[in-house]
N, CA, C and O atoms as CSV, one atom per row, in Angstrom:
chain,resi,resn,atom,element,x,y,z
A,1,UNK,N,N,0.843,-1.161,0.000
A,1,UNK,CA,C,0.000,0.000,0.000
A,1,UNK,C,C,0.895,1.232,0.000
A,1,UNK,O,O,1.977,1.200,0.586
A,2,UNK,N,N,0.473,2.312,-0.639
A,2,UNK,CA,C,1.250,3.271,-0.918
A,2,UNK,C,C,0.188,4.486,-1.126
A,2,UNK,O,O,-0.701,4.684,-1.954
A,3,UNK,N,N,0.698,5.240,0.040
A,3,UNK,CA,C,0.161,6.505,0.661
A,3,UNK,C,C,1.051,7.788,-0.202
A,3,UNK,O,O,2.079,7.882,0.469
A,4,UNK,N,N,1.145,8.728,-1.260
A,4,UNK,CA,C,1.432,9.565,-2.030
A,4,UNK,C,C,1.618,10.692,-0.960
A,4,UNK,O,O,1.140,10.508,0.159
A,5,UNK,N,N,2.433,12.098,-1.310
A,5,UNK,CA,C,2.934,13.149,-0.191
A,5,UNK,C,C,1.822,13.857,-0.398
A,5,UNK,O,O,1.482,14.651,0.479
A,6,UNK,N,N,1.057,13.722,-1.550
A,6,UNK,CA,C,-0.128,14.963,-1.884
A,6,UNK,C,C,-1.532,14.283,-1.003
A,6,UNK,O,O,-2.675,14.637,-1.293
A,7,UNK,N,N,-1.296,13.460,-0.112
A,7,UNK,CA,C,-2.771,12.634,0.679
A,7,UNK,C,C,-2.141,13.058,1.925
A,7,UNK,O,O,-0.952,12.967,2.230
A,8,UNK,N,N,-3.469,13.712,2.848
A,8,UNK,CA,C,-3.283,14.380,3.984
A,8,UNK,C,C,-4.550,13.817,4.419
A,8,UNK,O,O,-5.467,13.424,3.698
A,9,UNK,N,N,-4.476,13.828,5.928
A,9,UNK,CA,C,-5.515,13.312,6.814
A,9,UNK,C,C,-6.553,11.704,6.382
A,9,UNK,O,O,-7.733,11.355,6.347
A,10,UNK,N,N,-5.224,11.152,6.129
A,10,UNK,CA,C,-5.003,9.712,5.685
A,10,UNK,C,C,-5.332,8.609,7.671
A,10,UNK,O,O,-4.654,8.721,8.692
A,11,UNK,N,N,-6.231,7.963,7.501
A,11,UNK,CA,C,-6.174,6.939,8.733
A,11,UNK,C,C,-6.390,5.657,7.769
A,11,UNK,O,O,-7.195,5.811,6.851
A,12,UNK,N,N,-5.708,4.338,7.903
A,12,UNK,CA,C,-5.572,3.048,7.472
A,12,UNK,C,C,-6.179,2.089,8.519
A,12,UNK,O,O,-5.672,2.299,9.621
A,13,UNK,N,N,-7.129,1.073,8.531
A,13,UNK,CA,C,-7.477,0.956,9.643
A,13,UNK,C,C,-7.417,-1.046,9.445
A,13,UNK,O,O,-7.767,-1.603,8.405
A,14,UNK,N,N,-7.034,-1.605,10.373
A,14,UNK,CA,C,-7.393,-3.079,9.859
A,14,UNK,C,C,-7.513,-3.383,8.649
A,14,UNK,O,O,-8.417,-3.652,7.858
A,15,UNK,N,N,-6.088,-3.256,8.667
A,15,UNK,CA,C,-5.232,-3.856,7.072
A,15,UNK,C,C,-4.376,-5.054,7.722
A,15,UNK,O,O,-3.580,-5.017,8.660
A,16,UNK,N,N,-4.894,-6.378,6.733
A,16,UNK,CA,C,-3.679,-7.668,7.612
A,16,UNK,C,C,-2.673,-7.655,6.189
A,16,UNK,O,O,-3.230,-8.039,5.161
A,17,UNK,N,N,-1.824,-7.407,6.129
A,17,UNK,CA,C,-0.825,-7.558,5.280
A,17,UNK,C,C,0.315,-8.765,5.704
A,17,UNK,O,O,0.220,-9.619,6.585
A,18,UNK,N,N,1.225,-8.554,4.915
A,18,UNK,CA,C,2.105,-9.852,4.940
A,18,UNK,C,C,3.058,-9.740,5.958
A,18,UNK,O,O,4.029,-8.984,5.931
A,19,UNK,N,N,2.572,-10.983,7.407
A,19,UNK,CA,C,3.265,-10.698,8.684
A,19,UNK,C,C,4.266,-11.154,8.039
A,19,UNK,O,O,4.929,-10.132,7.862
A,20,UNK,N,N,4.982,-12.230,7.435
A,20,UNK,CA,C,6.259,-12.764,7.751
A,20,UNK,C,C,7.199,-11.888,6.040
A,20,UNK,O,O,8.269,-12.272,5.569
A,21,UNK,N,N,6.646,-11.145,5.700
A,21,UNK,CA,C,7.344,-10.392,4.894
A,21,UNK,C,C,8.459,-9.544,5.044
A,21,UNK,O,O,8.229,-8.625,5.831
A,22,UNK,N,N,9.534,-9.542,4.580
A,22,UNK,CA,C,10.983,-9.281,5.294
A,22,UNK,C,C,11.109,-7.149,4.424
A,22,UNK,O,O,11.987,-6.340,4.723
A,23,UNK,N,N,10.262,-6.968,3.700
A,23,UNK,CA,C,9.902,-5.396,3.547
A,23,UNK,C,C,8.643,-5.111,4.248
A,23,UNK,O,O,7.952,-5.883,4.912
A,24,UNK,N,N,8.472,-3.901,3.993
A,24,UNK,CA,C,7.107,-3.041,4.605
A,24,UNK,C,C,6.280,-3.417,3.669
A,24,UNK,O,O,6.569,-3.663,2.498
A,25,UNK,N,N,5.057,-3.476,4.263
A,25,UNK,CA,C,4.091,-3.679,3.123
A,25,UNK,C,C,3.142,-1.972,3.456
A,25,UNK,O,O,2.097,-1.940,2.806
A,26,UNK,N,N,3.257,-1.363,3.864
A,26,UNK,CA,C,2.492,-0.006,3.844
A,26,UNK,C,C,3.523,1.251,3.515
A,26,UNK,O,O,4.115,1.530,4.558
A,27,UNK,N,N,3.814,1.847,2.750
A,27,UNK,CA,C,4.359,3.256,2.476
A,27,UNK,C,C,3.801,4.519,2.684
A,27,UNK,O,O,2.635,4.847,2.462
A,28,UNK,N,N,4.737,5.231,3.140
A,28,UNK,CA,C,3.439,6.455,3.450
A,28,UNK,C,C,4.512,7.732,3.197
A,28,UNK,O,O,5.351,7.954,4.070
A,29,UNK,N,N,4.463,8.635,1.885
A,29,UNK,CA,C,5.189,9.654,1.621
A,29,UNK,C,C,4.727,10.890,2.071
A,29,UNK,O,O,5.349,11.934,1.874
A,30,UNK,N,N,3.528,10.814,2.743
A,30,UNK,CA,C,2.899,11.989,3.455
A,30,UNK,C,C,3.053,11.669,5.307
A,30,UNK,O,O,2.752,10.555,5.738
A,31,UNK,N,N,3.369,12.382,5.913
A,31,UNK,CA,C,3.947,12.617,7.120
A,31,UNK,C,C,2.273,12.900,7.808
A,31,UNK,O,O,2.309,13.021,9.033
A,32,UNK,N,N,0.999,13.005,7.250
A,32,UNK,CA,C,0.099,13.346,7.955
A,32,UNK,C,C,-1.382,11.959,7.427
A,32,UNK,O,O,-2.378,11.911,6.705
A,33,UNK,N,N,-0.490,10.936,8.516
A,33,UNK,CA,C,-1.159,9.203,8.089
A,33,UNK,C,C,-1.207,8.662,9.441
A,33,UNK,O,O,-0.386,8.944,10.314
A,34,UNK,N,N,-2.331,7.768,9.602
A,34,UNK,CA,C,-2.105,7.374,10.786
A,34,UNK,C,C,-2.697,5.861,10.702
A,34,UNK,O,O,-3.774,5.670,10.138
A,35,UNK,N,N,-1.911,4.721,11.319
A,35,UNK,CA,C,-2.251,3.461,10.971
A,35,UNK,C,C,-2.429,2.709,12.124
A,35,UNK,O,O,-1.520,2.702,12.955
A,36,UNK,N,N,-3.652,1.946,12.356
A,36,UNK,CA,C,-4.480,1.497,13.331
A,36,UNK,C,C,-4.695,0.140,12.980
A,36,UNK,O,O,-5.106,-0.307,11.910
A,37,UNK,N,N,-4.360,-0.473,14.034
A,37,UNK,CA,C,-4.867,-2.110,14.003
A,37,UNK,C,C,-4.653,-3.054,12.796
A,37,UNK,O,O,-5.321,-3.733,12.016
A,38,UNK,N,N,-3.133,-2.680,13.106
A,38,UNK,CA,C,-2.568,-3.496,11.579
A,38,UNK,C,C,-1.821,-5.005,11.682
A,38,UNK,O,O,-1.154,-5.161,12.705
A,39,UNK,N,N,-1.833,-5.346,11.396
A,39,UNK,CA,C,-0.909,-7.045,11.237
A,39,UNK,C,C,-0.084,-6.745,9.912
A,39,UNK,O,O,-0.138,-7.434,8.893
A,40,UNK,N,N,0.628,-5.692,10.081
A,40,UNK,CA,C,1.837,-5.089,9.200
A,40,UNK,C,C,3.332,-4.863,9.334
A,40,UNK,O,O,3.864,-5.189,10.395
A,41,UNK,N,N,3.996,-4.384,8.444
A,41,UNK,CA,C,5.181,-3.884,8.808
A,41,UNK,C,C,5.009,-2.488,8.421
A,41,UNK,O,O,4.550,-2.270,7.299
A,42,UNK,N,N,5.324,-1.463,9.218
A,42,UNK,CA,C,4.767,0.051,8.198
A,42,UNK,C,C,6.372,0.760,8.430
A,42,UNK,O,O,7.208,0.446,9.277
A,43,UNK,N,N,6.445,1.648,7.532
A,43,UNK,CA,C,7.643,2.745,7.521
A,43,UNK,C,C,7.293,3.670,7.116
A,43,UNK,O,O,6.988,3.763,5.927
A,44,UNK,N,N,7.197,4.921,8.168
A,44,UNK,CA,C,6.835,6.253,7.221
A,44,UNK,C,C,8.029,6.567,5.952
A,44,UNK,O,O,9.100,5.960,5.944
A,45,UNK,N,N,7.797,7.223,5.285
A,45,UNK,CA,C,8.602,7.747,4.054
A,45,UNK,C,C,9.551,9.037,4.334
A,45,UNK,O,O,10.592,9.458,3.830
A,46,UNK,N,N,8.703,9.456,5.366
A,46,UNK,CA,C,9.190,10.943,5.812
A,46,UNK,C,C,10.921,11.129,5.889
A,46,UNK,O,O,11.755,10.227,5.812
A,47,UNK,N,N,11.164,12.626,6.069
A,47,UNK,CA,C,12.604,12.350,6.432
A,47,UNK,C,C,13.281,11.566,7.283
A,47,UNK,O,O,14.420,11.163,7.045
A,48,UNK,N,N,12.570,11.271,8.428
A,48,UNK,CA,C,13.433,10.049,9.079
A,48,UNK,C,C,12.779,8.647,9.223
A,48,UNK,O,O,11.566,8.667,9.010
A,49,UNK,N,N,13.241,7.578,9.498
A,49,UNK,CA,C,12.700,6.221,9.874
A,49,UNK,C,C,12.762,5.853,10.983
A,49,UNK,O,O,12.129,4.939,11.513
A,50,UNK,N,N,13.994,6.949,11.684
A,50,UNK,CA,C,13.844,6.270,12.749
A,50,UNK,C,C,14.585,7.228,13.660
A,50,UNK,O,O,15.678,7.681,13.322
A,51,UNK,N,N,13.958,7.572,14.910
A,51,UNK,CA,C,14.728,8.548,15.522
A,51,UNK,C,C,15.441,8.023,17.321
A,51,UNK,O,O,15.164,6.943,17.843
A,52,UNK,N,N,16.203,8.917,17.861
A,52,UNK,CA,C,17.077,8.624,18.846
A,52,UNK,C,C,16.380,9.160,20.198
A,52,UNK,O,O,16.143,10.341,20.451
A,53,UNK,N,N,16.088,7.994,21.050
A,53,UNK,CA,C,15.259,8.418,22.062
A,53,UNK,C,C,16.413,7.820,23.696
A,53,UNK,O,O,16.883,6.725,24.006
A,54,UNK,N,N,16.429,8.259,23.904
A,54,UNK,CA,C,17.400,7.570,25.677
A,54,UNK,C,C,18.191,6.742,25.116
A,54,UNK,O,O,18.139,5.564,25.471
A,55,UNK,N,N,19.187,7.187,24.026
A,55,UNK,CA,C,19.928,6.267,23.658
A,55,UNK,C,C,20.240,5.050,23.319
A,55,UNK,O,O,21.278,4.404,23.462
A,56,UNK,N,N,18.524,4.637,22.528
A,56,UNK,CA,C,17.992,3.794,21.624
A,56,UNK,C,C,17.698,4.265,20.281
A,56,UNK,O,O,17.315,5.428,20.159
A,57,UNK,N,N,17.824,3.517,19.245
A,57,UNK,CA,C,17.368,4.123,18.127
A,57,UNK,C,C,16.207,2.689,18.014
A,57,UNK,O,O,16.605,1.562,18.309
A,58,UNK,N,N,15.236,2.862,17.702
A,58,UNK,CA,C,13.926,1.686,17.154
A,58,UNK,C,C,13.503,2.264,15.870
A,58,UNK,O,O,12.927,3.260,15.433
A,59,UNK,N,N,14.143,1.004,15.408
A,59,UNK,CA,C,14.231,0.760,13.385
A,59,UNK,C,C,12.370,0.532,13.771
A,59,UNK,O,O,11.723,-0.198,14.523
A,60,UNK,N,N,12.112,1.430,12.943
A,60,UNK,CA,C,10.255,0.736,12.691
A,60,UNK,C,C,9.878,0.430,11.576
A,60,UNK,O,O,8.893,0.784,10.928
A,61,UNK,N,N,10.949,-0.457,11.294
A,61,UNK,CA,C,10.651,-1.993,9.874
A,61,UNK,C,C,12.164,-2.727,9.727
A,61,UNK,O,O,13.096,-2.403,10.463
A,62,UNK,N,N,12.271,-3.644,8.797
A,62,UNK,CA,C,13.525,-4.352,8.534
A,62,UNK,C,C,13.829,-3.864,7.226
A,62,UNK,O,O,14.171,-4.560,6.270
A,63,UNK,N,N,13.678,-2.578,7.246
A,63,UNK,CA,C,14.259,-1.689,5.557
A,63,UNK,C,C,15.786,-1.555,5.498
A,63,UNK,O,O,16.283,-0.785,6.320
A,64,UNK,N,N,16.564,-2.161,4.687
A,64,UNK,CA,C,18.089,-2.434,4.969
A,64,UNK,C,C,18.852,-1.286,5.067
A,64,UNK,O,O,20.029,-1.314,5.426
A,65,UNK,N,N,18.101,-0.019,4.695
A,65,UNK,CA,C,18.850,1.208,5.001
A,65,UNK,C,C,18.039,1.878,6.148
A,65,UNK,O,O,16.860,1.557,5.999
A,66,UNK,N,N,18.175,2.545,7.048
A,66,UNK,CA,C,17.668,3.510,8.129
A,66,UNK,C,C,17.940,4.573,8.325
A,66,UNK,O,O,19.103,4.752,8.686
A,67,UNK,N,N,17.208,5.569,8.219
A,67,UNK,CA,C,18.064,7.050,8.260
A,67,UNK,C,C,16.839,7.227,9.473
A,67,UNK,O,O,15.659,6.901,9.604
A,68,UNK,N,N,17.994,8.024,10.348
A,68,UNK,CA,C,18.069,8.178,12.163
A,68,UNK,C,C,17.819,10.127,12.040
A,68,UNK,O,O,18.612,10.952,11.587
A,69,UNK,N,N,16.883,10.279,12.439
A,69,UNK,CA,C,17.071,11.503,12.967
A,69,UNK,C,C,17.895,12.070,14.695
A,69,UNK,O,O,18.129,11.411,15.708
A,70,UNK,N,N,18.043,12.971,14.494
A,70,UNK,CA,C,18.330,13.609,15.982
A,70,UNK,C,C,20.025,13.171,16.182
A,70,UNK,O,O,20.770,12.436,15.534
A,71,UNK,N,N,20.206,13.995,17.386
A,71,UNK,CA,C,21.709,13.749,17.429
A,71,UNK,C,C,21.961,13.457,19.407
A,71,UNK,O,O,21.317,13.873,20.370
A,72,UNK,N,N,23.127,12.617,19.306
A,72,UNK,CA,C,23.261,11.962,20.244
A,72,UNK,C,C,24.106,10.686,20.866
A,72,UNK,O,O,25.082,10.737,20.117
A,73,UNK,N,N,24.317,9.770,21.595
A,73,UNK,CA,C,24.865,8.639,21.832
A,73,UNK,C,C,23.684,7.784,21.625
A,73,UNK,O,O,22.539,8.230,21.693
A,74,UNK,N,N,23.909,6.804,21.422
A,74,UNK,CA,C,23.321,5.225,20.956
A,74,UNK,C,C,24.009,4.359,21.322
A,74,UNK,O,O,25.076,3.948,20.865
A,75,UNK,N,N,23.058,3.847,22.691
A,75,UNK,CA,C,23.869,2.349,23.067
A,75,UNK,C,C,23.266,0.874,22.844
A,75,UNK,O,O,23.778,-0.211,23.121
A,76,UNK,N,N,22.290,1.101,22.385
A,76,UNK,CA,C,20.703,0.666,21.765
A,76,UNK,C,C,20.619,0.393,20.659
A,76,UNK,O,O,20.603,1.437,20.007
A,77,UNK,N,N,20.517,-0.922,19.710
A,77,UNK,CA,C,19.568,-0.754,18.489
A,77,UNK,C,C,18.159,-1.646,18.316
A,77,UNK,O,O,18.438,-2.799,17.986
A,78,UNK,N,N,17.179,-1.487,18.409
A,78,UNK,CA,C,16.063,-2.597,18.115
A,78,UNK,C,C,15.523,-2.539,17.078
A,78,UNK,O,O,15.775,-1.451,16.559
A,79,UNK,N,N,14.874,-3.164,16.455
A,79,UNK,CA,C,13.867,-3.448,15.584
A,79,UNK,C,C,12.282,-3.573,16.039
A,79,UNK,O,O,11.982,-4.562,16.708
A,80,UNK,N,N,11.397,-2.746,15.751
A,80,UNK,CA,C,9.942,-2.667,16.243
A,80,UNK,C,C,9.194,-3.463,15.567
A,80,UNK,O,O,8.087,-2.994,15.300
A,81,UNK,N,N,9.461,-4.771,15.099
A,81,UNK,CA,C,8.001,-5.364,14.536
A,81,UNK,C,C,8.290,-6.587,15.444
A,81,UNK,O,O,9.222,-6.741,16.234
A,82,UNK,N,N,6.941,-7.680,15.041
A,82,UNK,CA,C,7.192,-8.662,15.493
A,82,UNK,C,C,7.868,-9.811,15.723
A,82,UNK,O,O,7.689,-10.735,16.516
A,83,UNK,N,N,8.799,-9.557,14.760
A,83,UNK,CA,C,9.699,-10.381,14.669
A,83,UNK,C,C,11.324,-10.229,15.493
A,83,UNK,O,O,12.410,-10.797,15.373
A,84,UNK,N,N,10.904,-9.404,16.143
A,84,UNK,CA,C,11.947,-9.161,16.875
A,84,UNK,C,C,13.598,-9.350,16.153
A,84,UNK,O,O,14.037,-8.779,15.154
A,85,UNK,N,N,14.044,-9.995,16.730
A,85,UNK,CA,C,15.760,-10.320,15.772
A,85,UNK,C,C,15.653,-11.307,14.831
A,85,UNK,O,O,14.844,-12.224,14.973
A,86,UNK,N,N,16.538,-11.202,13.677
A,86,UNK,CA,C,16.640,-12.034,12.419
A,86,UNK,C,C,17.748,-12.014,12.350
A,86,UNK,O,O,18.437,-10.999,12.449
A,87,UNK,N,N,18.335,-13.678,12.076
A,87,UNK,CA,C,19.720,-14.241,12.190
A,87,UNK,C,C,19.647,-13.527,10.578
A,87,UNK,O,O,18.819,-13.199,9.728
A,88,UNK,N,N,21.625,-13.553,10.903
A,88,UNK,CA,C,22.091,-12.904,9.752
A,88,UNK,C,C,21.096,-11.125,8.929
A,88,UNK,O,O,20.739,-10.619,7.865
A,89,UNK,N,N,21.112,-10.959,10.060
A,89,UNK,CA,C,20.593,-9.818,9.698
A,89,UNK,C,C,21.364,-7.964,9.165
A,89,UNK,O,O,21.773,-7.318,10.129
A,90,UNK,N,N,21.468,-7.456,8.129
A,90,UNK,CA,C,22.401,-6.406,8.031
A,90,UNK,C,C,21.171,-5.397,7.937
A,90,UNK,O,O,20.041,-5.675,7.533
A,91,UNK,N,N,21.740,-3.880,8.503
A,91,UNK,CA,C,21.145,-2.816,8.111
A,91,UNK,C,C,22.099,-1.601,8.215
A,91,UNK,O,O,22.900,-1.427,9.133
A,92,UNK,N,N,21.936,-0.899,7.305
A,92,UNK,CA,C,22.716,0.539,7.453
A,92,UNK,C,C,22.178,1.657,7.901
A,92,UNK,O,O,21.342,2.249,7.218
A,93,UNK,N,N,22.538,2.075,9.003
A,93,UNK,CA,C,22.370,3.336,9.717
A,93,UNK,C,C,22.804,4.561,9.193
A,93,UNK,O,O,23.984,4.911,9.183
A,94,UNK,N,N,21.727,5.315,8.693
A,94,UNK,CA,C,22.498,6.389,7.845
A,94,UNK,C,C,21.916,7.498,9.024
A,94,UNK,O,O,20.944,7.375,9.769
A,95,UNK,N,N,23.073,8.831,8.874
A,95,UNK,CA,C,22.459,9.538,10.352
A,95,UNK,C,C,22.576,10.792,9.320
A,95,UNK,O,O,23.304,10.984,8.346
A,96,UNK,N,N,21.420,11.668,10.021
A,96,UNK,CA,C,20.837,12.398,9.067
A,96,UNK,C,C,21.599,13.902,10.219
A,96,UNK,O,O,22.037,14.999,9.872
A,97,UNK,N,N,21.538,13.618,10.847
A,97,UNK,CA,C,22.085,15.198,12.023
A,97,UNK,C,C,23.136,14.863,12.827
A,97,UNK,O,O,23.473,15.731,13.632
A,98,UNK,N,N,23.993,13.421,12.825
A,98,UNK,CA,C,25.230,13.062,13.420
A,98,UNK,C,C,24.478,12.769,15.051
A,98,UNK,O,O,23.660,13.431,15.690
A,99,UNK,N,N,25.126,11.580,15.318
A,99,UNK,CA,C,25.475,11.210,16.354
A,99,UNK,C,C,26.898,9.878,16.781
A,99,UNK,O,O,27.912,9.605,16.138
A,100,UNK,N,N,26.514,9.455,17.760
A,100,UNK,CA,C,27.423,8.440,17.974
A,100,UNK,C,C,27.017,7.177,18.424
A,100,UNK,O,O,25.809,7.111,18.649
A,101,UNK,N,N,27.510,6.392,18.577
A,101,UNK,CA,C,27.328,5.104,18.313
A,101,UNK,C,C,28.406,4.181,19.562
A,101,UNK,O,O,29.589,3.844,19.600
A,102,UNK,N,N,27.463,4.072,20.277
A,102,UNK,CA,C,28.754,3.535,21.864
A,102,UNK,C,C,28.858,2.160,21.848
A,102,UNK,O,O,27.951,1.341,21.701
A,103,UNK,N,N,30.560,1.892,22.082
A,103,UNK,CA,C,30.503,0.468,22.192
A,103,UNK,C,C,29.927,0.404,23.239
A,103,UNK,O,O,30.219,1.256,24.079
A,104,UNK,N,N,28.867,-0.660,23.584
A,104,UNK,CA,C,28.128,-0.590,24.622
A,104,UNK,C,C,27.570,-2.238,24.728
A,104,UNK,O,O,26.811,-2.290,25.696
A,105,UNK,N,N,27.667,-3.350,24.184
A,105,UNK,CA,C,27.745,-5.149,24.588
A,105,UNK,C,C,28.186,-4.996,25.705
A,105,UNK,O,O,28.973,-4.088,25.976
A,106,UNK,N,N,27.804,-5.766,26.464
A,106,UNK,CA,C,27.931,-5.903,27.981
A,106,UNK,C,C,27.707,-5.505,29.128
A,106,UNK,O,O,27.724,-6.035,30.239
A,107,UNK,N,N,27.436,-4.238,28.640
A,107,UNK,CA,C,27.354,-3.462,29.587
A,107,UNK,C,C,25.751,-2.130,29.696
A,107,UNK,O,O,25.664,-0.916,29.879
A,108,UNK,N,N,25.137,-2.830,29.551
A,108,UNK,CA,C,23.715,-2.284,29.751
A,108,UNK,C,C,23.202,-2.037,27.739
A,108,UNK,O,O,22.003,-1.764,27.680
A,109,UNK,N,N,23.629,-2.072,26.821
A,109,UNK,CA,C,23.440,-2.338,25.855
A,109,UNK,C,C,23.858,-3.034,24.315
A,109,UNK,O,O,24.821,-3.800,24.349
A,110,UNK,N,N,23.333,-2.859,23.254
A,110,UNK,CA,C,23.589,-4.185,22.495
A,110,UNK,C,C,24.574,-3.732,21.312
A,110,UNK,O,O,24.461,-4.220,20.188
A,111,UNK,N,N,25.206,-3.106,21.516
A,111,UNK,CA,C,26.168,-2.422,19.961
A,111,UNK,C,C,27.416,-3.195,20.550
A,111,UNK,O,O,27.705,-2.951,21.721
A,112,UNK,N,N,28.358,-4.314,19.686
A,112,UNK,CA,C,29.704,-4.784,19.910
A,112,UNK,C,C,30.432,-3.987,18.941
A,112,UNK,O,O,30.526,-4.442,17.801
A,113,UNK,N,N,30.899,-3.002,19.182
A,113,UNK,CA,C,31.873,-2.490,18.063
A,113,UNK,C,C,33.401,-2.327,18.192
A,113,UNK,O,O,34.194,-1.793,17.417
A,114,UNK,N,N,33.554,-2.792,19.107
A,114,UNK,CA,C,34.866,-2.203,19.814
A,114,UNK,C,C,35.234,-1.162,19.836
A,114,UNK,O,O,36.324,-1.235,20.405
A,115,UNK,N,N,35.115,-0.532,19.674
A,115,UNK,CA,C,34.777,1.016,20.229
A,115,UNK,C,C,34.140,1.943,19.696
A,115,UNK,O,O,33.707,1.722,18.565
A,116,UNK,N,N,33.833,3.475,20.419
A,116,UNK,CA,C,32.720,3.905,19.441
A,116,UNK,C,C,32.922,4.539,18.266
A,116,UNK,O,O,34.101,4.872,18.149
A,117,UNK,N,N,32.359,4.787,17.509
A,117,UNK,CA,C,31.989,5.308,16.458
A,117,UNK,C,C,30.643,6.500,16.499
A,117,UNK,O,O,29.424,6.503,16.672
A,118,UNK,N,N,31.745,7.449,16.222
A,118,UNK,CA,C,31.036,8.862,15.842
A,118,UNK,C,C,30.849,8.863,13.883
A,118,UNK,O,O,31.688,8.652,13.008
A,119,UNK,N,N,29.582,9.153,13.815
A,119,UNK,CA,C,28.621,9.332,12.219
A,119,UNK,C,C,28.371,11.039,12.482
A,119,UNK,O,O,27.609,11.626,13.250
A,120,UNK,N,N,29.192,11.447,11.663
A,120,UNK,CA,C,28.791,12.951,11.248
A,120,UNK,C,C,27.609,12.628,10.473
A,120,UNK,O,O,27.338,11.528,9.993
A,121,UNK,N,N,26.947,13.677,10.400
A,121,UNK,CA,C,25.638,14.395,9.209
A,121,UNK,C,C,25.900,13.639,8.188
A,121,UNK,O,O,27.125,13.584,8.087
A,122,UNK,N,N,25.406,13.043,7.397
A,122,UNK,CA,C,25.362,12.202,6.315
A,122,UNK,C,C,26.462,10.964,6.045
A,122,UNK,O,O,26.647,10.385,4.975
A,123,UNK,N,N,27.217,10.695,7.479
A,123,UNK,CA,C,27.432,9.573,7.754
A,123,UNK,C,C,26.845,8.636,7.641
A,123,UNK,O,O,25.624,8.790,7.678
A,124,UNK,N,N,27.471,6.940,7.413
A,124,UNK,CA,C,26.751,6.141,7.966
A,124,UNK,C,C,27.702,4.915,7.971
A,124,UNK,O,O,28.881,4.869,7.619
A,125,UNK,N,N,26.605,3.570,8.636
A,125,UNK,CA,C,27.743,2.524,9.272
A,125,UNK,C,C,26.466,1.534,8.498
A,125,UNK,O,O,25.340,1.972,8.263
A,126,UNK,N,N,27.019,-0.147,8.114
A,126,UNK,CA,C,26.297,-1.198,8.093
A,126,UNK,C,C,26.597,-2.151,9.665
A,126,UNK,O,O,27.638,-2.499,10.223
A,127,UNK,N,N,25.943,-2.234,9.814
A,127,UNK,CA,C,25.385,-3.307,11.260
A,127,UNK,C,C,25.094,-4.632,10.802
A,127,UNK,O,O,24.261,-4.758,9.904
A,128,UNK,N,N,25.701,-5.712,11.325
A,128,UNK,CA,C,24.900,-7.055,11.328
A,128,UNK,C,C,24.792,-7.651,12.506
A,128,UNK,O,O,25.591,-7.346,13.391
A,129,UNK,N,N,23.713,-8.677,12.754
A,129,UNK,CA,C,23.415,-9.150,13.751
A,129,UNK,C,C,23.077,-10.589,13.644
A,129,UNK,O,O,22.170,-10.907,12.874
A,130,UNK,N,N,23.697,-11.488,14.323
A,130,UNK,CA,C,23.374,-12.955,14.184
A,130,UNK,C,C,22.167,-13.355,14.747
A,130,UNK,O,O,21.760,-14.498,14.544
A,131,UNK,N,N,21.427,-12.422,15.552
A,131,UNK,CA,C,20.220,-13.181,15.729
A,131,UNK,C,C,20.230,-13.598,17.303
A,131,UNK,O,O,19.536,-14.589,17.529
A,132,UNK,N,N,20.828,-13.081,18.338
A,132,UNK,CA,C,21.410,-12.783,19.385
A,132,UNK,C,C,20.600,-11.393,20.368
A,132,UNK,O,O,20.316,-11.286,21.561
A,133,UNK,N,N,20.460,-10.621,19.353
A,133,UNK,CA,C,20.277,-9.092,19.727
A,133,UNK,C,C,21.817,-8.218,19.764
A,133,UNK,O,O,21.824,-6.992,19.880
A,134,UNK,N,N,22.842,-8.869,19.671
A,134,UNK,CA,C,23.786,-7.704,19.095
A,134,UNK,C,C,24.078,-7.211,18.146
A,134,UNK,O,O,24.186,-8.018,17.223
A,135,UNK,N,N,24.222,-6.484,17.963
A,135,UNK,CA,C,24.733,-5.563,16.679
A,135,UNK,C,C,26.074,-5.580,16.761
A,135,UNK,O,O,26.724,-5.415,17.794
A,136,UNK,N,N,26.648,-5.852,15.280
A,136,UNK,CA,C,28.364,-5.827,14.915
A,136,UNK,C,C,28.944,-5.088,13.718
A,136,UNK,O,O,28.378,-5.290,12.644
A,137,UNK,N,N,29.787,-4.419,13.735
A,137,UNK,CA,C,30.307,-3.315,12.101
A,137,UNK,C,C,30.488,-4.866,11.333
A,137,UNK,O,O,31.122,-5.905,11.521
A,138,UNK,N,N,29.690,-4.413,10.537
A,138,UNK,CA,C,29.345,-5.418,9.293
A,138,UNK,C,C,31.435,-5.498,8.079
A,138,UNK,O,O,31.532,-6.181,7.059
């Protein structure tokens, strides 16, 4: 499904789309959509996919690229659908306003990098994950 930037005051309501589908099945290029009671994977289109909250970033889909708003440390990465972690899994973190990226395995969060990594403004890093919940520089 695919929501256009020129559709405003868009609500989607009990749509079952394809749970075990490894893309989004809902698109939405308008920033003013709102999706209710879905058995989906959704990704807004907007400028970001995914933004930096207490030093988590939550990917909200398994889209192999991610562009992160906001700036900050990240000791955190999850994935928000149901599927929680997927062995052999890669995604690239593209950071749209710079932040950083803390080695942080072991110690209260899931990034193994051996050390950190700072992403200026249109930086970015690939991540893989065996399916564990850590994240590793691909």
């Amino acid at each position: 499904m695919y929501v256009d930037s020129e559709s405003y005051n868009v609500t989607i309501n009990g749509v079952e789309c394809k749970t075990a589908a490894l893309l989004e099945d809902i698109f939405t290029a308008s920033s003013d959509v709102r999706v209710r009671g879905q058995v989906t994977r959704w990704d807004p289109m907007g400028q970001a996919r995914a933004s930096i909250s207490s030093g988590v970033i939550g990917i909200p889909s398994v889209a192999d690229t991610v562009q992160v708003n906001g700036a900050g440390s990240v000791v955190t990465i999850n994935i928000q659908n149901g599927g929680a972690y997927i062995k052999d899994r890669y995604v690239r973190i593209f950071s749209v306003n710079g932040m950083t990226l803390e080695n942080s395995g072991g110690s209260g969060g899931n990034l193994y990098l051996g050390s950190s990594v700072v992403l200026g403004a249109g930086d970015s890093i690939r991540l893989w994950s065996d399916g564990s919940g850590g994240w590793k520089r691909a």
